[in-house]
N, CA, C and O atoms as a CHARMM CRD file, in Angstrom:
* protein
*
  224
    1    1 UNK  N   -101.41200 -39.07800  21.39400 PROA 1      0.00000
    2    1 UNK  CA  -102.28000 -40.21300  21.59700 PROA 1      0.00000
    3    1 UNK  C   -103.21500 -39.90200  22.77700 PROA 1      0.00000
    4    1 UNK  O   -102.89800 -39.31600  23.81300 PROA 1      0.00000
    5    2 UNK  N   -104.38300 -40.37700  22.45500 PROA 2      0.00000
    6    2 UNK  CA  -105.82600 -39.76800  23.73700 PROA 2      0.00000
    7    2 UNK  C   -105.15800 -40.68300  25.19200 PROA 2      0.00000
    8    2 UNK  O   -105.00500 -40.21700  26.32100 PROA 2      0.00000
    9    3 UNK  N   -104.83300 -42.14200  24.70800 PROA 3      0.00000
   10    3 UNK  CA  -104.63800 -42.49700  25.62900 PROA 3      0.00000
   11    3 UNK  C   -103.37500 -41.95700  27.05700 PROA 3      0.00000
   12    3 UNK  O   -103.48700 -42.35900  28.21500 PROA 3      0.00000
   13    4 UNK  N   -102.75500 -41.42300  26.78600 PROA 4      0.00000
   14    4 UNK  CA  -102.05300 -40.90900  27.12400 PROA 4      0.00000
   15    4 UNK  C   -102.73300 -39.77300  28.50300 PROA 4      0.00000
   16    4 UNK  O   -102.14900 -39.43700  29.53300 PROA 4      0.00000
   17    5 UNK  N   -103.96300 -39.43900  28.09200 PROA 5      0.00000
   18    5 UNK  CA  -105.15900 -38.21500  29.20700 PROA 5      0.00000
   19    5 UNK  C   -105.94500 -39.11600  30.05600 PROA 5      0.00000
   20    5 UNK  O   -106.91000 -38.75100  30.72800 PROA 5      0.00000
   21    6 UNK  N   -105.44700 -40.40500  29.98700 PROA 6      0.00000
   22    6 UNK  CA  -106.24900 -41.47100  30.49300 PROA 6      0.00000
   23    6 UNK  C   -105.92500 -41.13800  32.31900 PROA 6      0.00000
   24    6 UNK  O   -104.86500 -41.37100  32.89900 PROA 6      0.00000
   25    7 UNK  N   -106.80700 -40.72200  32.74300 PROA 7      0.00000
   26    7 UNK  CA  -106.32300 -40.75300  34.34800 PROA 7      0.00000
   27    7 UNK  C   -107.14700 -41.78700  35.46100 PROA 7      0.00000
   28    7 UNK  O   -108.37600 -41.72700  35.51000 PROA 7      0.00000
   29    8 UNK  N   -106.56800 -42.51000  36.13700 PROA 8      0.00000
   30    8 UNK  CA  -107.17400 -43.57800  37.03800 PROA 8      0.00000
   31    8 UNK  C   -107.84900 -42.88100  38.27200 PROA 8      0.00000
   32    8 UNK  O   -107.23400 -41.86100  38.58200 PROA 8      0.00000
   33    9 UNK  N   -108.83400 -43.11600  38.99000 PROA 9      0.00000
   34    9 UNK  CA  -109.85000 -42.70600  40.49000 PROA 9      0.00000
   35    9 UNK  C   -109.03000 -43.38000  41.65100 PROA 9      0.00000
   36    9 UNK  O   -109.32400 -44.51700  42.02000 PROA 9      0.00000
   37   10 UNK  N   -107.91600 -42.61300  42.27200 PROA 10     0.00000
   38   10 UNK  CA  -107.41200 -43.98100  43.18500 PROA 10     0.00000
   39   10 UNK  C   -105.89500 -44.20900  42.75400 PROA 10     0.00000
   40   10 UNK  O   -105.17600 -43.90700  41.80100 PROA 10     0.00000
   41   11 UNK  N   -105.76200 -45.05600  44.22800 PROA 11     0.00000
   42   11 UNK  CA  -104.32700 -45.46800  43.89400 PROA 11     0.00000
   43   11 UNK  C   -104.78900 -47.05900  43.21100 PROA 11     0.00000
   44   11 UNK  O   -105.82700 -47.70800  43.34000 PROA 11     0.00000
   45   12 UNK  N   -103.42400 -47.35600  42.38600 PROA 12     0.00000
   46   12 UNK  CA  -104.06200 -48.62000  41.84600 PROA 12     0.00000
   47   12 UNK  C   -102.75500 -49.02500  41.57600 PROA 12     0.00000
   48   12 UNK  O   -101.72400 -48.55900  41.09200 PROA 12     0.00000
   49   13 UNK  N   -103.38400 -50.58600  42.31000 PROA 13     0.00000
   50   13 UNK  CA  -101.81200 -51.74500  42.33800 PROA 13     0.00000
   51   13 UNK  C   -101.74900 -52.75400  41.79900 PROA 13     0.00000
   52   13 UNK  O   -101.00900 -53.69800  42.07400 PROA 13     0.00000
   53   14 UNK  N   -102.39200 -52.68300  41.10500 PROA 14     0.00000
   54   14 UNK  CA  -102.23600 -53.62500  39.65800 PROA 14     0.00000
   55   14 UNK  C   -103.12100 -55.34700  40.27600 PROA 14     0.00000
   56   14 UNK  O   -102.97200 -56.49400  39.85500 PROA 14     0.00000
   57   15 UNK  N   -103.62900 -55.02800  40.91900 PROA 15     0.00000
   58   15 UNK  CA  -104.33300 -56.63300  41.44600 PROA 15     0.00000
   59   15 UNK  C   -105.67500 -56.56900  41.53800 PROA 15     0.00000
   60   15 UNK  O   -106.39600 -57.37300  42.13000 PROA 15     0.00000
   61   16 UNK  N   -106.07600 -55.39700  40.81800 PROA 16     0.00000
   62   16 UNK  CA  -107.69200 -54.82900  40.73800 PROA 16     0.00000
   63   16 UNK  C   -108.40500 -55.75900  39.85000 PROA 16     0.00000
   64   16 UNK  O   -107.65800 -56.19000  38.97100 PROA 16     0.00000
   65   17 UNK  N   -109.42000 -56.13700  39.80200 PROA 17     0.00000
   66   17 UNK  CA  -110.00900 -56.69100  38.81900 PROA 17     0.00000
   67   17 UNK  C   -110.74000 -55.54500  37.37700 PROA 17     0.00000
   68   17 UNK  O   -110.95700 -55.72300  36.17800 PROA 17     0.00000
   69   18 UNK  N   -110.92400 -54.34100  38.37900 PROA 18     0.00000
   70   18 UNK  CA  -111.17400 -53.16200  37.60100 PROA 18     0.00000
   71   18 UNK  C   -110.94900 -52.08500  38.22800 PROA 18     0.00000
   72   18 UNK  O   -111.09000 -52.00800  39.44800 PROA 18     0.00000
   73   19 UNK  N   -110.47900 -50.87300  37.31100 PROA 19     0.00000
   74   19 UNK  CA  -110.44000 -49.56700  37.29100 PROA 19     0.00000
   75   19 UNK  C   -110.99000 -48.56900  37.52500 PROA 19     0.00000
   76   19 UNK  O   -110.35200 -47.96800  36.66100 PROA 19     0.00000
   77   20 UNK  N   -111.54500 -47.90500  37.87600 PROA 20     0.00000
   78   20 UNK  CA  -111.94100 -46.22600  37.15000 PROA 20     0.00000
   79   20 UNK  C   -111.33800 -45.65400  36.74000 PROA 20     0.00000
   80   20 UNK  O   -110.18600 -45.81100  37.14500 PROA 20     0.00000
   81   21 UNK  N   -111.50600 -44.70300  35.80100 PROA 21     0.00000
   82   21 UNK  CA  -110.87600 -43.77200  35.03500 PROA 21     0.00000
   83   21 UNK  C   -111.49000 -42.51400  34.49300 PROA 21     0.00000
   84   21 UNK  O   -112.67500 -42.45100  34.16400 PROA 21     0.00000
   85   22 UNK  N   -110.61500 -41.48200  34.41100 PROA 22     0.00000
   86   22 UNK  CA  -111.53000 -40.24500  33.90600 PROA 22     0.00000
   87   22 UNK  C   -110.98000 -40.28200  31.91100 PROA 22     0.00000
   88   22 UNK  O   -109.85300 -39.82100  31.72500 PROA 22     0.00000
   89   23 UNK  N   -111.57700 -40.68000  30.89100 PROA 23     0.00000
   90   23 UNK  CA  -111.55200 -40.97900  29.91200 PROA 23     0.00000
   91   23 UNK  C   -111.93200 -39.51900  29.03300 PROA 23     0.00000
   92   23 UNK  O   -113.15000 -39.34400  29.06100 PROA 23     0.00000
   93   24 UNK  N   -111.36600 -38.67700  28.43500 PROA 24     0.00000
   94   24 UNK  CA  -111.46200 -38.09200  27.26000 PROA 24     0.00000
   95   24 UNK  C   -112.78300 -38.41700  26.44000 PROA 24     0.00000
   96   24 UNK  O   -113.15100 -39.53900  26.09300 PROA 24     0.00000
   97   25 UNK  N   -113.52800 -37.00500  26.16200 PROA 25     0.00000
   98   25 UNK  CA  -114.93100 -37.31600  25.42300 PROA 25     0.00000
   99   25 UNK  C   -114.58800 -37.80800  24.06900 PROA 25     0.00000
  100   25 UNK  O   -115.27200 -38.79700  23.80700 PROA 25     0.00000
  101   26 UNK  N   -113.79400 -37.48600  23.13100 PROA 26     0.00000
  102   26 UNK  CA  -113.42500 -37.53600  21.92200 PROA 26     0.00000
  103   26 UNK  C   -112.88800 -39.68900  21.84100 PROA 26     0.00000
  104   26 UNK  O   -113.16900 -40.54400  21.00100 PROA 26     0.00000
  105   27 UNK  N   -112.21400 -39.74800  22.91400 PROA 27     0.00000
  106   27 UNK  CA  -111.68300 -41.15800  22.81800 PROA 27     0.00000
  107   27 UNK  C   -113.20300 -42.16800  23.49400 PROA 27     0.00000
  108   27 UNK  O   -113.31800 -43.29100  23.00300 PROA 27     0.00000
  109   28 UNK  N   -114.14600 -41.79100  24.43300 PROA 28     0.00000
  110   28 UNK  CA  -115.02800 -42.05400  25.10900 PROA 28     0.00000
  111   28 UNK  C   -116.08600 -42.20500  23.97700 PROA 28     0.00000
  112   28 UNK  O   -116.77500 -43.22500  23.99700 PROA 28     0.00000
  113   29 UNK  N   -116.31700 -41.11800  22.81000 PROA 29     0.00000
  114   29 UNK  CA  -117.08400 -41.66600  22.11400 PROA 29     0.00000
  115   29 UNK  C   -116.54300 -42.49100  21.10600 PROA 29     0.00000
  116   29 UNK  O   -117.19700 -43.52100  20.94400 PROA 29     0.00000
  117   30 UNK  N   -115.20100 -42.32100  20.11600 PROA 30     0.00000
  118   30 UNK  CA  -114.91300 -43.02800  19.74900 PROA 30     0.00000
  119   30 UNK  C   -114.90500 -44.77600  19.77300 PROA 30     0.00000
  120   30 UNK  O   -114.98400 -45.54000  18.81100 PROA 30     0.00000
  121   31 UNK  N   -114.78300 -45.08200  21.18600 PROA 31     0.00000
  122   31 UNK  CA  -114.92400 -46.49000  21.46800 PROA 31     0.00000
  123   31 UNK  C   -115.93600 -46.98000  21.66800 PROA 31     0.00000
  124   31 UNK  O   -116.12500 -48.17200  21.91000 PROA 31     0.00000
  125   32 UNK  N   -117.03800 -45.80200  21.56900 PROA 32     0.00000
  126   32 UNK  CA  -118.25900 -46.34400  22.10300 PROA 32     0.00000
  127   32 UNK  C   -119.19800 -46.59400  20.83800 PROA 32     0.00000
  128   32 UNK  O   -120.26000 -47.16300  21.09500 PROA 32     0.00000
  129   33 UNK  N   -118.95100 -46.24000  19.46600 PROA 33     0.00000
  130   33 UNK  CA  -118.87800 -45.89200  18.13200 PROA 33     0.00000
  131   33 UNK  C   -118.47800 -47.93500  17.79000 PROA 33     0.00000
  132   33 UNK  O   -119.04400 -48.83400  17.16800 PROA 33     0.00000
  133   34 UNK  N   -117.68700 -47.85600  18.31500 PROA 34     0.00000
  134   34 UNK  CA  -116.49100 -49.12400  17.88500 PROA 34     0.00000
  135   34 UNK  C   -117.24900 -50.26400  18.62600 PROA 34     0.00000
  136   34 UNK  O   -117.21300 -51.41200  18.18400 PROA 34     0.00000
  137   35 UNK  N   -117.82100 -49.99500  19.56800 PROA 35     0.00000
  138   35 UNK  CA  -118.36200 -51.27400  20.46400 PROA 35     0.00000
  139   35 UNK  C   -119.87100 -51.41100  19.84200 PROA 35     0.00000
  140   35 UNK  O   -120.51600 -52.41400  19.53600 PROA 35     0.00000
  141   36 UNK  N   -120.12500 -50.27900  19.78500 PROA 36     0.00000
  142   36 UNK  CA  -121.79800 -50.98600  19.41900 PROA 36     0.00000
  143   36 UNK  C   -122.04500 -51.07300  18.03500 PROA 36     0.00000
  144   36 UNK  O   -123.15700 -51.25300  17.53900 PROA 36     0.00000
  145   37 UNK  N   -120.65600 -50.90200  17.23100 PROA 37     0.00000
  146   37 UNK  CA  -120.56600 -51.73900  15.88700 PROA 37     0.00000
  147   37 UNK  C   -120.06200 -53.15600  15.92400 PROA 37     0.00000
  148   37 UNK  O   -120.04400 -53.74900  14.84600 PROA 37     0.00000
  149   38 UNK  N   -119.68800 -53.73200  16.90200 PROA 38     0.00000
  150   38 UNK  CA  -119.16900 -54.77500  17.50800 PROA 38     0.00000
  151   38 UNK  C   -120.03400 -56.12300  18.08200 PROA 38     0.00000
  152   38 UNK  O   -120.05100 -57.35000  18.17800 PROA 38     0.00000
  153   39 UNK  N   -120.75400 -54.81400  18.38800 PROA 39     0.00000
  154   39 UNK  CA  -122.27500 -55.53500  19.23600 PROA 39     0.00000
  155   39 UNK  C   -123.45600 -55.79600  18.00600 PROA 39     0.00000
  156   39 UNK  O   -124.31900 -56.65600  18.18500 PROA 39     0.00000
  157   40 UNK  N   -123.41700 -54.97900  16.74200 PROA 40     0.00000
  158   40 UNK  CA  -124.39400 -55.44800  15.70200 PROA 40     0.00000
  159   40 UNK  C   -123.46800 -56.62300  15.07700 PROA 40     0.00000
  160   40 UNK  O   -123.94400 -57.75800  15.10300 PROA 40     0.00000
  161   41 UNK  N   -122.42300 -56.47200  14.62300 PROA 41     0.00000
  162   41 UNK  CA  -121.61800 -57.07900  13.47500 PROA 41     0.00000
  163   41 UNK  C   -121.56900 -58.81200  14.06400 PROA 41     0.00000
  164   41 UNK  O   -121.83400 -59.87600  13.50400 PROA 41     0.00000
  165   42 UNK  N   -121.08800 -58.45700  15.48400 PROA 42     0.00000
  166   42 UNK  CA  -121.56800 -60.16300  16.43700 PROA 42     0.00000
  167   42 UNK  C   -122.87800 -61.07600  16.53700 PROA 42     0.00000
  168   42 UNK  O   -123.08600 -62.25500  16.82600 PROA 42     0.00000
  169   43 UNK  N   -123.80300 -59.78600  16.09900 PROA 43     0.00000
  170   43 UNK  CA  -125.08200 -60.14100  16.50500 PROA 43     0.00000
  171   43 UNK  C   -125.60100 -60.30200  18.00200 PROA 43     0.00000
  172   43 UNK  O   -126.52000 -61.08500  18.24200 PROA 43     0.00000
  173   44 UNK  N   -125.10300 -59.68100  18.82700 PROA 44     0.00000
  174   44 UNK  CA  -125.30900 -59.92200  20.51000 PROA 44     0.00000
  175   44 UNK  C   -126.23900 -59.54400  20.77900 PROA 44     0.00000
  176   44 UNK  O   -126.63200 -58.67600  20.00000 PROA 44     0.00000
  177   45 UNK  N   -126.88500 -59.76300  21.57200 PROA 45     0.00000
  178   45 UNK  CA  -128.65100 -59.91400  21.87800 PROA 45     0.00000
  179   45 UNK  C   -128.31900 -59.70900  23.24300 PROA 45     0.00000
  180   45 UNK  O   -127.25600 -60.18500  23.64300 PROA 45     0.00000
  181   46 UNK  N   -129.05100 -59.08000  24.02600 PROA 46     0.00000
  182   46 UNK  CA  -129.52600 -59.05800  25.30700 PROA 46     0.00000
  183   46 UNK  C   -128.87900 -60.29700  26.32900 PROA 46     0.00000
  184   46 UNK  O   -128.94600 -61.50500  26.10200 PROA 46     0.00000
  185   47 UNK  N   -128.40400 -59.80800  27.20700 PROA 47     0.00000
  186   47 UNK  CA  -127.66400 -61.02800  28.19400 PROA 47     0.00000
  187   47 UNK  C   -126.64800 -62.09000  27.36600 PROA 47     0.00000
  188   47 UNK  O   -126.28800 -63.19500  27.77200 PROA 47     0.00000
  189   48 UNK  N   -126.28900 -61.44200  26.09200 PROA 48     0.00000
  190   48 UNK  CA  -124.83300 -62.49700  25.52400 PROA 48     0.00000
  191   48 UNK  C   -123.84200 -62.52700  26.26700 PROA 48     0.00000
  192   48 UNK  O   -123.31200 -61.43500  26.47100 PROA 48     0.00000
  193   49 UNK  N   -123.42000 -63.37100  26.72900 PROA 49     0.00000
  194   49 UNK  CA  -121.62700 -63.21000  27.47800 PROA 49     0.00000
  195   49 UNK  C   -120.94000 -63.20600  26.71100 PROA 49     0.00000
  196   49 UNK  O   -121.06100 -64.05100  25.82300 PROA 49     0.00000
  197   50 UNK  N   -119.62300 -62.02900  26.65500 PROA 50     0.00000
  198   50 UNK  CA  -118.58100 -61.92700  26.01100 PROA 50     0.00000
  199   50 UNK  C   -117.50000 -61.69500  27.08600 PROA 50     0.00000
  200   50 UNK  O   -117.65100 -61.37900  28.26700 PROA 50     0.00000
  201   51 UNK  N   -116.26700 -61.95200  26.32100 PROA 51     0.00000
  202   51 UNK  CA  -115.06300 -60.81600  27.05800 PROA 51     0.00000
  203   51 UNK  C   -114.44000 -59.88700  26.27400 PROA 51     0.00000
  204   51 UNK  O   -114.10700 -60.11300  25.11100 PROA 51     0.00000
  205   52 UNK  N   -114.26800 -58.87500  26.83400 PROA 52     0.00000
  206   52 UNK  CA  -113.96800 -57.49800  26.00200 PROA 52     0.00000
  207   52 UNK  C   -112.73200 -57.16700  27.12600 PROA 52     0.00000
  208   52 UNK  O   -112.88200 -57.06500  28.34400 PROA 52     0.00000
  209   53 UNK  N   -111.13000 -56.99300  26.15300 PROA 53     0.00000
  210   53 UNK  CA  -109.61100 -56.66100  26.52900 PROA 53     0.00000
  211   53 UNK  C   -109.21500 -56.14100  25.47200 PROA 53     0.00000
  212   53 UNK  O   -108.92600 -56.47100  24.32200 PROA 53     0.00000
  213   54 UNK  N   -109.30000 -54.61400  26.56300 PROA 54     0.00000
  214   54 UNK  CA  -108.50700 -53.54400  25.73100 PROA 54     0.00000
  215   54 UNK  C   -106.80200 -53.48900  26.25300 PROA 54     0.00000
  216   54 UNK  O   -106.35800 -53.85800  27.34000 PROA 54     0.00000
  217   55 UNK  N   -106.11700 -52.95600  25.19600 PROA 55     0.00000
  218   55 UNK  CA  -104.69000 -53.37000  24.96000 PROA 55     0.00000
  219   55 UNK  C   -103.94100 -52.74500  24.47700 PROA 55     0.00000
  220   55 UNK  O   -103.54900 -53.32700  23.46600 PROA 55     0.00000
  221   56 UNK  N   -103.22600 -51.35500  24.67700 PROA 56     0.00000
  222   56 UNK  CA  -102.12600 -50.90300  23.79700 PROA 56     0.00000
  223   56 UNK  C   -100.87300 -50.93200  24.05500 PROA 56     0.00000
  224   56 UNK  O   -100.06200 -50.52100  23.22400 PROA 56     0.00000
């Protein structure tokens, strides 16, 4: 599993609001494939607010 090569920038204690991470090209494009089919299929336009939670 890609996720698994997932490596964090930093120590991190779980009270972050966000991450960095060094992300795998193969999983990096994959999701990025997945989101901006996400972003037509929604119809999201310029300045839409969403929330986006990833989860495995």
């Amino acid at each position: 599993m890609d996720w698994l090569t997932v490596t964090t920038v930093g120590t991190v204690t779980g009270s972050e609001k966000c991450v960095r991470g060094h992300i795998p090209g193969a999983l990096n494009s994959d999701l990025g494939s997945a989101y901006g089919g996400f972003v037509v299929s929604a119809r999201l336009g310029d300045n839409d607010p969403f929330w986006l939670s990833i989860t495995f």
